[in-house]
C-alpha positions in Angstrom: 0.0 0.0 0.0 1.1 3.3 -1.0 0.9 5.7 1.9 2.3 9.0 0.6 2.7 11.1 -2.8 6.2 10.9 -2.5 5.8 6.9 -2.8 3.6 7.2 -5.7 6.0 9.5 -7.3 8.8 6.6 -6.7 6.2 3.8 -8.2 5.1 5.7 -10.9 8.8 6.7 -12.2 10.2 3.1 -11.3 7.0 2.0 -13.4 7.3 4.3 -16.7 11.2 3.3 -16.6 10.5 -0.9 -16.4 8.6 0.0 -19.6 11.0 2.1 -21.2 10.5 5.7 -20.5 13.2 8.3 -19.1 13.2 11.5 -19.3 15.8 13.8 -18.7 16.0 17.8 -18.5 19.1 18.4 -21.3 19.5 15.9 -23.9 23.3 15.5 -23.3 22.9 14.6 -19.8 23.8 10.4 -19.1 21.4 8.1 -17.7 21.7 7.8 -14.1 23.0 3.7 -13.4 20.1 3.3 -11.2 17.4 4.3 -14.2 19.6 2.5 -17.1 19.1 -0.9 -14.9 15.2 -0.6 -14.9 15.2 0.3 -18.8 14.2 -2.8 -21.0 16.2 -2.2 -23.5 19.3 -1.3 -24.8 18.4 1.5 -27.1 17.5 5.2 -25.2 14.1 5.8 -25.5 14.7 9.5 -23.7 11.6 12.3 -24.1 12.6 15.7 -23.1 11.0 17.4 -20.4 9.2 19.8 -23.0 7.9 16.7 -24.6 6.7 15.1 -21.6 4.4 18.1 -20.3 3.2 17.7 -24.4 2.5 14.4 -23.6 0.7 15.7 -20.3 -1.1 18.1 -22.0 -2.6 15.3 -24.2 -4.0 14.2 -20.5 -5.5 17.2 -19.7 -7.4 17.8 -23.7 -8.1 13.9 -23.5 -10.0 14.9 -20.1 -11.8 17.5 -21.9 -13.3 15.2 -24.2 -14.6 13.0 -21.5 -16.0 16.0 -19.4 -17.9 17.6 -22.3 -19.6 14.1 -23.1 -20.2 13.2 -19.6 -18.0 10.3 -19.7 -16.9 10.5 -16.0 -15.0 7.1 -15.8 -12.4 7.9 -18.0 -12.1 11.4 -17.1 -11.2 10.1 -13.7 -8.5 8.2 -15.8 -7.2 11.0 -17.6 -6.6 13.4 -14.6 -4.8 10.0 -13.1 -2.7 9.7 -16.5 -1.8 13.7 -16.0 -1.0 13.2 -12.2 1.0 9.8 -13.0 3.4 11.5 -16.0 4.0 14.2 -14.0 5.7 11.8 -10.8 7.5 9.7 -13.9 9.0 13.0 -15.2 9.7 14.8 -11.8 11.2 11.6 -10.6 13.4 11.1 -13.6 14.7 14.5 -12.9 14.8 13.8 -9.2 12.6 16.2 -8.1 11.6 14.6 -4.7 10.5 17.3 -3.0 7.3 17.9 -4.9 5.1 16.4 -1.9 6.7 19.0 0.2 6.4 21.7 -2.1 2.7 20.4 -2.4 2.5 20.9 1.4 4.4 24.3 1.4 2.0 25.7 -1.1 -1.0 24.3 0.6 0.3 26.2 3.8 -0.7 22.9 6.0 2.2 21.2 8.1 1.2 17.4 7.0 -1.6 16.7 4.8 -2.8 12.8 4.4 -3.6 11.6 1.0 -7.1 11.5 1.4 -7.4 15.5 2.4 -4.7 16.5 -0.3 -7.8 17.0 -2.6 -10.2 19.1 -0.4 -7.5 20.9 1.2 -6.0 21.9 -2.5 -9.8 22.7 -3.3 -10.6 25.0 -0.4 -7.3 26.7 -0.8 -8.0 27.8 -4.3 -11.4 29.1 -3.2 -9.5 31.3 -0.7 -7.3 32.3 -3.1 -10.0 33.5 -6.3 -13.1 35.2 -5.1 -14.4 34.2 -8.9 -13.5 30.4 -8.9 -17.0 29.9 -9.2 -18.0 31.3 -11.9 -15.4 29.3 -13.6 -16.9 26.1 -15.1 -15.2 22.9 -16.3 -13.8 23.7 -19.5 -12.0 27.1 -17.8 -10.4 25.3 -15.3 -9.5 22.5 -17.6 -7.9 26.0 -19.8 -6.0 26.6 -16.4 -4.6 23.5 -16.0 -3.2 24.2 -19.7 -1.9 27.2 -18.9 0.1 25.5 -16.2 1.7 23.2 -18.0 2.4 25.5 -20.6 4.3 27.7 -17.8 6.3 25.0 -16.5 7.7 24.6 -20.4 8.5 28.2 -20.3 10.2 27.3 -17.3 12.1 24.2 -18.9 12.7 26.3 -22.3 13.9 29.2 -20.2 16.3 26.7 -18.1 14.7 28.4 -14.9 14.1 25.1 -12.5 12.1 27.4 -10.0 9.7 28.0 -12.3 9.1 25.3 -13.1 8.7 23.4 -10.3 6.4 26.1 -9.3 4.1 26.3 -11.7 4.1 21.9 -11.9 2.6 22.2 -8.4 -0.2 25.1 -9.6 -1.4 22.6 -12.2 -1.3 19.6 -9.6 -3.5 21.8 -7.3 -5.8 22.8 -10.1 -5.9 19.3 -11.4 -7.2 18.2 -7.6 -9.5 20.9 -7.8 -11.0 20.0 -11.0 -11.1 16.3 -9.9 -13.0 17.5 -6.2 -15.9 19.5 -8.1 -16.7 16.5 -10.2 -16.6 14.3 -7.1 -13.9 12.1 -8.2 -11.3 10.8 -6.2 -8.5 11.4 -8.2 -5.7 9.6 -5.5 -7.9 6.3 -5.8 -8.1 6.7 -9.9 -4.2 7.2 -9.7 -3.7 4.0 -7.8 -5.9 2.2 -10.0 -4.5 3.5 -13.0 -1.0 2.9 -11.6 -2.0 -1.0 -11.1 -3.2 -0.6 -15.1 0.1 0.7 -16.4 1.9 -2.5 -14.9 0.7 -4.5 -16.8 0.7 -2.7 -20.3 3.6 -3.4 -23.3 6.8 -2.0 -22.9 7.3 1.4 -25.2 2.9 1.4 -25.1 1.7 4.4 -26.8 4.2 6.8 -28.5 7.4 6.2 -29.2 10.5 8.3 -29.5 14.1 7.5 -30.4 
């Protein structure tokens, strides 16, 4: 059982490397020994960290599909696919601090898995006297725009900003997932138990 993010983060990275995927933050950086080990084969199947939060932002228009039909199963799949590439990449770039950042940003000295969602939720609506006005798609918009910032952040070589804007478009994503009553930690475990037992290289691949 999985009783933190940070352990999640650690699963899901070990998990996208066993079936090939590793991302690194500059393209002429070598594979860590540790990472090369779980890799399945001998060629580098490497994305880029701008290509991964592409690959995230896939998550996030796939989810939009799924919320404007009503399709409320798989949308709690997609916001688990954009929460589970986001631990892969952040733990290929070892980023382990992103639970605490999560907590920092939060403003809350330990937060259990199951209040992570509400908490990140009622925070926001401290935070934007308009939140509700905002509907679905707008906040799915948001979550965009977040993950477009963190690329700024990658393109501009600024790791601050990145991080920081990552952990906006986790808290939005929990957001999202808590005004559609979806609990998005027990979609991401579920998922998770999924992506174990897919092909190597499944989905796109990149040499």
């Amino acid at each position: 059982m999985l009783d933190n993010l940070s352990e999640i983060q650690k699963a899901a990275q070990i998990n996208a490397n066993i079936h090939g995927w590793y991302i690194q933050w500059k393209e002429n950086e070598s594979i860590k020994q540790e990472i090369l080990s779980r890799l399945p084969v001998q060629r580098n199947h490497r994305l880029s960290v701008g290509d991964a939060l592409n690959m995230i932002h896939d998550e996030v228009s796939e989810a939009y599909v799924d919320y404007t039909t009503d399709n409320f199963e798989n949308l709690a799949m997609e916001l688990a696919d954009i929460f589970i590439r986001t631990f892969a990449m952040t733990g290929d770039l070892g980023y382990y601090k992103l639970e605490q950042q999560l907590i920092n940003r939060l403003q809350y000295a330990d937060i259990s898995l199951t209040c992570l969602q509400y908490i990140s939720s009622a925070i926001l609506r401290c935070e934007n006297a308009d939140l509700c006005d905002l509907n679905g798609e707008a906040i799915l918009c948001i979550i965009h725009e977040k993950a477009s910032k963190a690329n700024e952040g990658f393109r501009d070589d600024d790791i601050e900003k990145f991080n920081t804007f990552i952990i906006e478009m986790l808290v939005w994503t929990f957001y999202f997932a808590q005004i559609n009553g979806i609990n998005v930690i027990k979609a991401i475990l579920k998922k998770m138990e999924i992506n174990k037992t897919r092909p190597v290289l499944h989905g796109r691949v990149i040499y």
